[in-house]
PDB file of N, H, CA, C and O in Angstrom:
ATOM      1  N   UNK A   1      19.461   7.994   5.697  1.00  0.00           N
ATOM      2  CA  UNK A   1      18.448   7.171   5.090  1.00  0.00           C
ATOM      3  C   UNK A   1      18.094   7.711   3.709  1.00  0.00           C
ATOM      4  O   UNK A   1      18.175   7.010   2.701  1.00  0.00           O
ATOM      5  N   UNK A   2      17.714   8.932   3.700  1.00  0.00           N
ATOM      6  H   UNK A   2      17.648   9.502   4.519  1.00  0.00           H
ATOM      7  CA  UNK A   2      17.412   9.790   2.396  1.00  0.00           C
ATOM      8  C   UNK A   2      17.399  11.042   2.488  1.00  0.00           C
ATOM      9  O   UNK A   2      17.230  11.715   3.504  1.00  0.00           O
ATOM     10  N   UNK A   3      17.580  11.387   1.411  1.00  0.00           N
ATOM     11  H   UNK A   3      17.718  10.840   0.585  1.00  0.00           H
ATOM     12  CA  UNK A   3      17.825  13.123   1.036  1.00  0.00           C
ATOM     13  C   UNK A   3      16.582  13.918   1.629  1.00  0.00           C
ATOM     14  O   UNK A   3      15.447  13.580   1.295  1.00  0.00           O
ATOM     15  N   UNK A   4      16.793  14.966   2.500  1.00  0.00           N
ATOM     16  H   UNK A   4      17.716  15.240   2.771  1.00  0.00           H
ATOM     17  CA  UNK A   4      15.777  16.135   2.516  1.00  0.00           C
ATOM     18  C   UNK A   4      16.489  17.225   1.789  1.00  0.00           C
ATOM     19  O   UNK A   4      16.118  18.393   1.904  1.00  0.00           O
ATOM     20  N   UNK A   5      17.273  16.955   1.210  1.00  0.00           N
ATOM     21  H   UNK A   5      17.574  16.006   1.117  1.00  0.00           H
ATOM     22  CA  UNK A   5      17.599  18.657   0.636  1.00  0.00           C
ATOM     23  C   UNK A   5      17.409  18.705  -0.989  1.00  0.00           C
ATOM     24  O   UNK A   5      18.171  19.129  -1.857  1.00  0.00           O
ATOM     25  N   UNK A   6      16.103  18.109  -1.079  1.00  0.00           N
ATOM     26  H   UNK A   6      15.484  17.764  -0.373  1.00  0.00           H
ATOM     27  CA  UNK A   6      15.455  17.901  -2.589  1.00  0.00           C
ATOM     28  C   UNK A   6      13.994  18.372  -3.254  1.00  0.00           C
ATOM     29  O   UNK A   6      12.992  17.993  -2.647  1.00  0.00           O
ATOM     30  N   UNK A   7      13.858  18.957  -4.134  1.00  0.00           N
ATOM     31  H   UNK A   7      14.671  19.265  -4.627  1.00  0.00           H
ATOM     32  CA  UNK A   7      12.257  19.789  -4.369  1.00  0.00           C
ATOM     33  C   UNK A   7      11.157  18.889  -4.659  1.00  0.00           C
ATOM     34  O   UNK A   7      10.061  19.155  -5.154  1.00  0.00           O
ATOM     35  N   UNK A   8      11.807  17.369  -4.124  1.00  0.00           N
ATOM     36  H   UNK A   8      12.697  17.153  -3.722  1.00  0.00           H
ATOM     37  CA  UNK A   8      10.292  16.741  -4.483  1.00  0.00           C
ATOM     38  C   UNK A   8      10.069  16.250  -2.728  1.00  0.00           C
ATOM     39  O   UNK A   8       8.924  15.953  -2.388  1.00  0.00           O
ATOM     40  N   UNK A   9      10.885  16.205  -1.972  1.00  0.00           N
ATOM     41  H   UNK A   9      11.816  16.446  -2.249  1.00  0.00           H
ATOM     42  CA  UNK A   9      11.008  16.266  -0.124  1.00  0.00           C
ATOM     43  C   UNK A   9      10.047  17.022   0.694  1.00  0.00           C
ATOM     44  O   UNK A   9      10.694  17.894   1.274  1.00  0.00           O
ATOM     45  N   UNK A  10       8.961  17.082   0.970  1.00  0.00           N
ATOM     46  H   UNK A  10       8.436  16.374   0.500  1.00  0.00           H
ATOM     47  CA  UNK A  10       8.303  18.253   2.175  1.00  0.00           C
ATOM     48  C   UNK A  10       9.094  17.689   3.270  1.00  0.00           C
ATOM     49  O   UNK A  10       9.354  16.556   3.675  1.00  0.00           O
ATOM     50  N   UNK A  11       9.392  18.936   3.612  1.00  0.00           N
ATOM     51  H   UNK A  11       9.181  19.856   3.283  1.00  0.00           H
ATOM     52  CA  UNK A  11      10.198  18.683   5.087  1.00  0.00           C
ATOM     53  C   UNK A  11       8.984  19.058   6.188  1.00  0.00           C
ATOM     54  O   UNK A  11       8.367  20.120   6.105  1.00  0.00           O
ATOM     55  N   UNK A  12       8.751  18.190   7.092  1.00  0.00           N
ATOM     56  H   UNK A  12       9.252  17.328   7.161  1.00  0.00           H
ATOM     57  CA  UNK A  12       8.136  19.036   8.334  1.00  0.00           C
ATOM     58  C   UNK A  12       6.056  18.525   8.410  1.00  0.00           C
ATOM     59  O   UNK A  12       5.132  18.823   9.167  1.00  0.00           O
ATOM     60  N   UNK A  13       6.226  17.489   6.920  1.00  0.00           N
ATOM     61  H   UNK A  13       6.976  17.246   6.305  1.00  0.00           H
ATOM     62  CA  UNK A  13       5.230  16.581   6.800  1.00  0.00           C
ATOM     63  C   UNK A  13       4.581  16.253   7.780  1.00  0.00           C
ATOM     64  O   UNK A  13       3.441  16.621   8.064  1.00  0.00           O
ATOM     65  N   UNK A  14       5.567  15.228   8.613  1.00  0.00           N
ATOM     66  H   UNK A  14       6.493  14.929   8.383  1.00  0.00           H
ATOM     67  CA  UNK A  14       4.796  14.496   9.719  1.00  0.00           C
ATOM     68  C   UNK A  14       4.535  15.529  10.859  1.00  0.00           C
ATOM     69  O   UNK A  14       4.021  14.963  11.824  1.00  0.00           O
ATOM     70  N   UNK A  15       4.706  16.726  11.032  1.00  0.00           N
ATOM     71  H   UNK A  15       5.123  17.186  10.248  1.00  0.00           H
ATOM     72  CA  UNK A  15       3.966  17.375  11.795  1.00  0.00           C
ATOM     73  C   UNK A  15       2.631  18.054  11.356  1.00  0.00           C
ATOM     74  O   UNK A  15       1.901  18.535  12.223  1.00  0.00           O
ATOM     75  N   UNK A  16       2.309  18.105  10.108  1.00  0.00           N
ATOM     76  H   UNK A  16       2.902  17.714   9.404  1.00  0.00           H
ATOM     77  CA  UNK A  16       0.629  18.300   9.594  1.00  0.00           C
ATOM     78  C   UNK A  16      -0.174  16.772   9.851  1.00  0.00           C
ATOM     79  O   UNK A  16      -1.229  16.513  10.430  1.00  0.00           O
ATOM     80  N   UNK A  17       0.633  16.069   9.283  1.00  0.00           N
ATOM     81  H   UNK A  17       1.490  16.279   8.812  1.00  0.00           H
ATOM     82  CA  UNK A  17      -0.315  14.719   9.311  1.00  0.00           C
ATOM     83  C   UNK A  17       0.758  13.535   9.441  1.00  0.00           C
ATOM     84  O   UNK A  17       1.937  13.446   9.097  1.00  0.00           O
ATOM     85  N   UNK A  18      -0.285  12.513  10.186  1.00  0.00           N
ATOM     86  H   UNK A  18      -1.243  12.585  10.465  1.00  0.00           H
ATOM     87  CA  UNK A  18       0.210  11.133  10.418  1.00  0.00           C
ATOM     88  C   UNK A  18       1.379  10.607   9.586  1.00  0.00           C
ATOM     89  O   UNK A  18       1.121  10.525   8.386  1.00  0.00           O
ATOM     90  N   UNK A  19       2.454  10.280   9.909  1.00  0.00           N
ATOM     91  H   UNK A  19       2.664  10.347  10.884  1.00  0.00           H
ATOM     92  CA  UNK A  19       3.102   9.394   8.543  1.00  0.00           C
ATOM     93  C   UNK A  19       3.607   8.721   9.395  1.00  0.00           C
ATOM     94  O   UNK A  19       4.195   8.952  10.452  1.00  0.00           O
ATOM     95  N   UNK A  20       3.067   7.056   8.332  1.00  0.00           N
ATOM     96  H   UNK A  20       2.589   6.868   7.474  1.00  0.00           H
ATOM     97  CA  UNK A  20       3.152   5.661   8.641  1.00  0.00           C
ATOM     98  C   UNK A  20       4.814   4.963   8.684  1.00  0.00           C
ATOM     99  O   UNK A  20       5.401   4.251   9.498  1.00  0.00           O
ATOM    100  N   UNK A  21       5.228   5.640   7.235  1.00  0.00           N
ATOM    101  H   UNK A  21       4.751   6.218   6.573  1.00  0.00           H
ATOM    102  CA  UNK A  21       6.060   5.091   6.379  1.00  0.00           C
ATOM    103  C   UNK A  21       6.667   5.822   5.843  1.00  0.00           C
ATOM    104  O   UNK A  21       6.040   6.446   4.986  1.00  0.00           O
ATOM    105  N   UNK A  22       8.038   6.149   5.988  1.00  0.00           N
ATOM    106  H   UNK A  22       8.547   5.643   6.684  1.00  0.00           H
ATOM    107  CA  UNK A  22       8.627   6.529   4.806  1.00  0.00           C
ATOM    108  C   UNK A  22       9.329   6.036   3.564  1.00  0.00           C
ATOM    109  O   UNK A  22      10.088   5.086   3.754  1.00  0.00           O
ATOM    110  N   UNK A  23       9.205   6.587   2.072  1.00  0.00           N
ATOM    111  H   UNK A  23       8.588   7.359   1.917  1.00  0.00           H
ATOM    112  CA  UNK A  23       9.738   5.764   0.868  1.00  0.00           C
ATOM    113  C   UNK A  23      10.540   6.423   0.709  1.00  0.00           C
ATOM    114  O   UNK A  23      10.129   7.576   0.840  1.00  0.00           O
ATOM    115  N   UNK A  24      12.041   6.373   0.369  1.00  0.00           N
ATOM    116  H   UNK A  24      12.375   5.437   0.263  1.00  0.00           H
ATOM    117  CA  UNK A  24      12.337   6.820  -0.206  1.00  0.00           C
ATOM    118  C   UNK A  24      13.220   6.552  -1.886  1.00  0.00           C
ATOM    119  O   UNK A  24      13.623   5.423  -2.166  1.00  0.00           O
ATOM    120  N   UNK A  25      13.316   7.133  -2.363  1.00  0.00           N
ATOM    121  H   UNK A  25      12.989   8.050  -2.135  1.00  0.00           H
ATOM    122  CA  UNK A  25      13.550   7.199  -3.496  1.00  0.00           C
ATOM    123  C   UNK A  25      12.710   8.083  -4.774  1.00  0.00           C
ATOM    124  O   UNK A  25      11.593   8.522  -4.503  1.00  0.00           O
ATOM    125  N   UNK A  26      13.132   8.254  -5.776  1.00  0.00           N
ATOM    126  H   UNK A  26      14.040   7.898  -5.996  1.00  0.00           H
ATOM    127  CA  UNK A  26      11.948   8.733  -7.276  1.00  0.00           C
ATOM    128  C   UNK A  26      12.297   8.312  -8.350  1.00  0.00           C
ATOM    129  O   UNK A  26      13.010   8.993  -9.087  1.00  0.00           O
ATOM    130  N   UNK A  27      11.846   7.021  -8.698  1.00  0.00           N
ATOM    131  H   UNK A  27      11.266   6.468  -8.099  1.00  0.00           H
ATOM    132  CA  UNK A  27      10.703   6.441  -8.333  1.00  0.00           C
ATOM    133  C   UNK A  27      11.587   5.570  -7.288  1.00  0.00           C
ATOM    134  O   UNK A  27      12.720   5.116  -7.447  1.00  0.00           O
ATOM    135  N   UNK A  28      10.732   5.478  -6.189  1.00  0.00           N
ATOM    136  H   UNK A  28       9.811   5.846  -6.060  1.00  0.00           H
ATOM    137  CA  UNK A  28      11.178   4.061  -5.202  1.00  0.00           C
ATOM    138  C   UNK A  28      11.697   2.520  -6.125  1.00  0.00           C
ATOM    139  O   UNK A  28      11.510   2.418  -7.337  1.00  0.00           O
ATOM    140  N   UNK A  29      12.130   1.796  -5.572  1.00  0.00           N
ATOM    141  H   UNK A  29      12.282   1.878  -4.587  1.00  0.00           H
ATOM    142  CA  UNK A  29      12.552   0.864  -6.016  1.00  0.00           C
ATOM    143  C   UNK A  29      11.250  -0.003  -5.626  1.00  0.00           C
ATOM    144  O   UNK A  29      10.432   0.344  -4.774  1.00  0.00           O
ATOM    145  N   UNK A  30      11.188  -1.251  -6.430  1.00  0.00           N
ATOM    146  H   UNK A  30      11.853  -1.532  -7.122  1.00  0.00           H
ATOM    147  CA  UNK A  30      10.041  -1.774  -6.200  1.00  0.00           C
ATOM    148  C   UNK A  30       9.948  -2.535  -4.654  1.00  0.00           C
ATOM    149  O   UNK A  30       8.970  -2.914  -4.010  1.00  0.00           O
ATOM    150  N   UNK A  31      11.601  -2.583  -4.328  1.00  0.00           N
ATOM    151  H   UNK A  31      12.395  -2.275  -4.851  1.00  0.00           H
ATOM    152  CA  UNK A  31      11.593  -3.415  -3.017  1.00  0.00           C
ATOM    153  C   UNK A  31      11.297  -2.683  -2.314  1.00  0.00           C
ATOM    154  O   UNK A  31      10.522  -3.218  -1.522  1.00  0.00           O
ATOM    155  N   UNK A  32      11.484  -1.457  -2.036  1.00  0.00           N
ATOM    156  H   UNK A  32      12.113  -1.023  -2.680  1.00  0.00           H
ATOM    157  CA  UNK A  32      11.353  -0.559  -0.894  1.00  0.00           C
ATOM    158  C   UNK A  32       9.480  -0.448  -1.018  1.00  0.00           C
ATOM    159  O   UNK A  32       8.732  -0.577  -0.049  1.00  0.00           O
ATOM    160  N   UNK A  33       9.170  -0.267  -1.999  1.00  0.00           N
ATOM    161  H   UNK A  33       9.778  -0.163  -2.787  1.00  0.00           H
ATOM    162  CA  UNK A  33       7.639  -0.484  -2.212  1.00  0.00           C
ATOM    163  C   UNK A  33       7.286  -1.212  -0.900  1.00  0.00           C
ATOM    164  O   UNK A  33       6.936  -0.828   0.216  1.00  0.00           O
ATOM    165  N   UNK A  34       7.615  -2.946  -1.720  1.00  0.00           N
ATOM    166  H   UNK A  34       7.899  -3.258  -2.626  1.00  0.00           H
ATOM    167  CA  UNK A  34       6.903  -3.643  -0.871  1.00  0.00           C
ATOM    168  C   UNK A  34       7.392  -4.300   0.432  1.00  0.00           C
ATOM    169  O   UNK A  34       7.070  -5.407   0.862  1.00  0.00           O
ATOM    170  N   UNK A  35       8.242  -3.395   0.981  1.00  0.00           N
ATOM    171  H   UNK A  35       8.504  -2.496   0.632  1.00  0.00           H
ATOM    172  CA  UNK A  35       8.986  -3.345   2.158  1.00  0.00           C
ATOM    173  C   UNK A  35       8.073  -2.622   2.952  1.00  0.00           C
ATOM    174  O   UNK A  35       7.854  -3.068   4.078  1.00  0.00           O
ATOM    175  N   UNK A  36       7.300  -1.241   2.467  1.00  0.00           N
ATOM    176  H   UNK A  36       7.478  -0.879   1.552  1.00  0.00           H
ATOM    177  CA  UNK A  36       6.726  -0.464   3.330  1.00  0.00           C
ATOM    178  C   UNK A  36       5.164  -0.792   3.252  1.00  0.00           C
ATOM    179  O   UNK A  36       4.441  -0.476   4.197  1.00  0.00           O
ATOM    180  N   UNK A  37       4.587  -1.503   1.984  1.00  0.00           N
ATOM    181  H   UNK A  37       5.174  -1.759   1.217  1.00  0.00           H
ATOM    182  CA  UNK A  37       3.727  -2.308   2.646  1.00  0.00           C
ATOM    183  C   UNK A  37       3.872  -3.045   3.389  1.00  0.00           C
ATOM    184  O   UNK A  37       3.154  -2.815   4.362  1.00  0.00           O
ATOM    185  N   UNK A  38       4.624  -4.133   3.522  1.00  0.00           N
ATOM    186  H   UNK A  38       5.207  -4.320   2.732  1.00  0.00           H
ATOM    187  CA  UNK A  38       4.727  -4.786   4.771  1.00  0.00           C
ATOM    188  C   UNK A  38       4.841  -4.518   6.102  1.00  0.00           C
ATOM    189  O   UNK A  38       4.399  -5.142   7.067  1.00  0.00           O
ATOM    190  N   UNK A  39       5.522  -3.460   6.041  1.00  0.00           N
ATOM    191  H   UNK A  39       5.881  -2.953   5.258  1.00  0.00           H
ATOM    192  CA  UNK A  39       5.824  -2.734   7.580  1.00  0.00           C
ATOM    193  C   UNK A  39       4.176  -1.933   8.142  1.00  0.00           C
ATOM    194  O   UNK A  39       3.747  -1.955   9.295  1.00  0.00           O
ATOM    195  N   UNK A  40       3.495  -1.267   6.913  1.00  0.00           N
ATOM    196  H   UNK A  40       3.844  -1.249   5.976  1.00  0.00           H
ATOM    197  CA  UNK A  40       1.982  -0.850   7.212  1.00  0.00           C
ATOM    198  C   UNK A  40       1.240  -2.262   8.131  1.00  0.00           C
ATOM    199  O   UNK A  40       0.800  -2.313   9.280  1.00  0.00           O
ATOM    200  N   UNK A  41       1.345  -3.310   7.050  1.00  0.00           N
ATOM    201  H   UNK A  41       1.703  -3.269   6.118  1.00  0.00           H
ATOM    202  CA  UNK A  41       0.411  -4.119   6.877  1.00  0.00           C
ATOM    203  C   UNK A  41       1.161  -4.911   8.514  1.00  0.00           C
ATOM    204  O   UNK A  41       0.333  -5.668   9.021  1.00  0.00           O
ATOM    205  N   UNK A  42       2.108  -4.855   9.084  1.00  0.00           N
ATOM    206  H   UNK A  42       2.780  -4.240   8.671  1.00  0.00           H
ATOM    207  CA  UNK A  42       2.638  -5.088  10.572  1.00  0.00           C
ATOM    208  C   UNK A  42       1.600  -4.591  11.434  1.00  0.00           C
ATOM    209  O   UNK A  42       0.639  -5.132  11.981  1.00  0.00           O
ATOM    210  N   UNK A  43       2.200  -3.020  11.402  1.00  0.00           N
ATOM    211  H   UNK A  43       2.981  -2.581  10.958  1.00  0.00           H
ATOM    212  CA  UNK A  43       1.411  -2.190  11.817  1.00  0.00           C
ATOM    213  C   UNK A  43       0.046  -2.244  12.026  1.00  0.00           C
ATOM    214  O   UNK A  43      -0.426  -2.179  13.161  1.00  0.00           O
ATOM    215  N   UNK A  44      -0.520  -2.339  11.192  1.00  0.00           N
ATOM    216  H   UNK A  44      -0.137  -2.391  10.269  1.00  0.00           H
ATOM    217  CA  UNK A  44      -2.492  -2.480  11.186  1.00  0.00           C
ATOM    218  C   UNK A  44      -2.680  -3.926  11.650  1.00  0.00           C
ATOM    219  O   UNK A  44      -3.708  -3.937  12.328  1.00  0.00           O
ATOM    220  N   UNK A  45      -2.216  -4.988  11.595  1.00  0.00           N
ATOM    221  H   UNK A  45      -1.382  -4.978  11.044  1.00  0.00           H
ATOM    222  CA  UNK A  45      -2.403  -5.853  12.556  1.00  0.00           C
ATOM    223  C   UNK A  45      -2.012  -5.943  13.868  1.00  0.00           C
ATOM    224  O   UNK A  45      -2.625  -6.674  14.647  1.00  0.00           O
ATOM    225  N   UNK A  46      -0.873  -5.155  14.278  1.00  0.00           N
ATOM    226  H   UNK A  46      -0.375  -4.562  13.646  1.00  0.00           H
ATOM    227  CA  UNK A  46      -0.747  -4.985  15.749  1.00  0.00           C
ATOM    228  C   UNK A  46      -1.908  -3.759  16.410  1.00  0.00           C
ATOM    229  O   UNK A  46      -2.313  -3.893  17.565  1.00  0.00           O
ATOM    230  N   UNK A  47      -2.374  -2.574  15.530  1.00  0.00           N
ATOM    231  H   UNK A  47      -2.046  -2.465  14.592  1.00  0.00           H
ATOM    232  CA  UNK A  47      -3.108  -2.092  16.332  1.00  0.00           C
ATOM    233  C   UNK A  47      -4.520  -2.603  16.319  1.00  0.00           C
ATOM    234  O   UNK A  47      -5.336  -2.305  17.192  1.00  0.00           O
ATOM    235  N   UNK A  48      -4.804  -3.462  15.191  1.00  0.00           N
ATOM    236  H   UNK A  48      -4.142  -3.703  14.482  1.00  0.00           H
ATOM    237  CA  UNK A  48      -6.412  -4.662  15.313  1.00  0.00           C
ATOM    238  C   UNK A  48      -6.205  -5.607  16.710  1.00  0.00           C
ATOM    239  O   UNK A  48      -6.969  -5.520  17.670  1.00  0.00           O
ATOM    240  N   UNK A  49      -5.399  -6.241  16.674  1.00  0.00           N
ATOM    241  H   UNK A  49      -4.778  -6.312  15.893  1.00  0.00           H
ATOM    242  CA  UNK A  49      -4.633  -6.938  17.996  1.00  0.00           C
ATOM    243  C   UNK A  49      -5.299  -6.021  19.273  1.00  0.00           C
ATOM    244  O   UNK A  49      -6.339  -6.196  19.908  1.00  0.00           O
ATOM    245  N   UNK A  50      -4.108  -4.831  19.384  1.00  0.00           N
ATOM    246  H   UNK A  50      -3.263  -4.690  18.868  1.00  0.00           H
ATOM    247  CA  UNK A  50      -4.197  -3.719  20.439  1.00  0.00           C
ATOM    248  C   UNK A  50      -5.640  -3.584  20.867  1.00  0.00           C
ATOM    249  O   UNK A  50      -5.956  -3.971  21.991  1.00  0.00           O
ATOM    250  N   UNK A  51      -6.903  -2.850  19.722  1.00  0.00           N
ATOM    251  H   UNK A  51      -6.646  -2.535  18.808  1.00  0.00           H
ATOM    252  CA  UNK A  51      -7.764  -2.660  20.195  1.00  0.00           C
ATOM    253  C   UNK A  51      -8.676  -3.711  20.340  1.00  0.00           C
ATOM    254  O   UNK A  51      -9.777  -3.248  20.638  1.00  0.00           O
ATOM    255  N   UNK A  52      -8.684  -5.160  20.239  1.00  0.00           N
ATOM    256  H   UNK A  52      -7.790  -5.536  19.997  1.00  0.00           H
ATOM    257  CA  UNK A  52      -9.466  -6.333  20.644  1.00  0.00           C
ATOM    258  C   UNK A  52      -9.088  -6.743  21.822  1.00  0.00           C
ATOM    259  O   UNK A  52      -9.938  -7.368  22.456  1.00  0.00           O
ATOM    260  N   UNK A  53      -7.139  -6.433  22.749  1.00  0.00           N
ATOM    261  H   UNK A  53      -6.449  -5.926  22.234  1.00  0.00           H
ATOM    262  CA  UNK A  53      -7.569  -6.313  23.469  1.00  0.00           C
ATOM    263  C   UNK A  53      -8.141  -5.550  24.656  1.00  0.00           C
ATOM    264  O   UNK A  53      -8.729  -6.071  25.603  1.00  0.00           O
ATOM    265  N   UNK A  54      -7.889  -4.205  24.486  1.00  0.00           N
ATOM    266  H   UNK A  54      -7.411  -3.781  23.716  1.00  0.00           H
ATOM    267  CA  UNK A  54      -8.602  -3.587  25.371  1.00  0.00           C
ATOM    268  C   UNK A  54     -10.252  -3.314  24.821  1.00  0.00           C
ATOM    269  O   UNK A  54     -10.764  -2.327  25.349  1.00  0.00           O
ATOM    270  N   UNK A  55     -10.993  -3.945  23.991  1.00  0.00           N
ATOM    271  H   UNK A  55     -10.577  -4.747  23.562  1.00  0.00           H
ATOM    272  CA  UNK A  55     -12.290  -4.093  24.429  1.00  0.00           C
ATOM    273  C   UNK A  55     -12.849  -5.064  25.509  1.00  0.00           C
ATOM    274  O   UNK A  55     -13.899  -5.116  26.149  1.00  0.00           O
ATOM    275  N   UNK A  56     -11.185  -6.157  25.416  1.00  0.00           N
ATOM    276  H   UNK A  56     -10.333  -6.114  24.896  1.00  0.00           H
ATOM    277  CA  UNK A  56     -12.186  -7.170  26.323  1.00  0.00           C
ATOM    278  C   UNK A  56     -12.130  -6.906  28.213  1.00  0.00           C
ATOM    279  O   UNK A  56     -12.826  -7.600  28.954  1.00  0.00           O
TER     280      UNK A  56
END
């Protein structure tokens, strides 16, 4: 998918903190941009979904 063997790469990221999405590229391409908004913006509506329904 993409390079980890690069000095702008933290390897080992998603074990400090959450990651949603990965981009890759420098600079990303604008599609991949708004590719991974979209995939967020999936995301945050399936878990708004998720938790409306287990309130009910």
């Amino acid at each position: 998918m993409f390079s980890t063997d690069s000095y702008s790469t933290v390897r080992g990221v998603d074990k400090l903190i959450p990651v949603d999405v990965y981009l890759s590229g420098c600079p990303p391409k604008p599609e991949a941009v708004i590719d991974a908004i979209t995939k967020l913006r999936k995301k945050i509506s399936r878990e708004i979904y998720e938790d409306r329904i287990r309130s009910q």
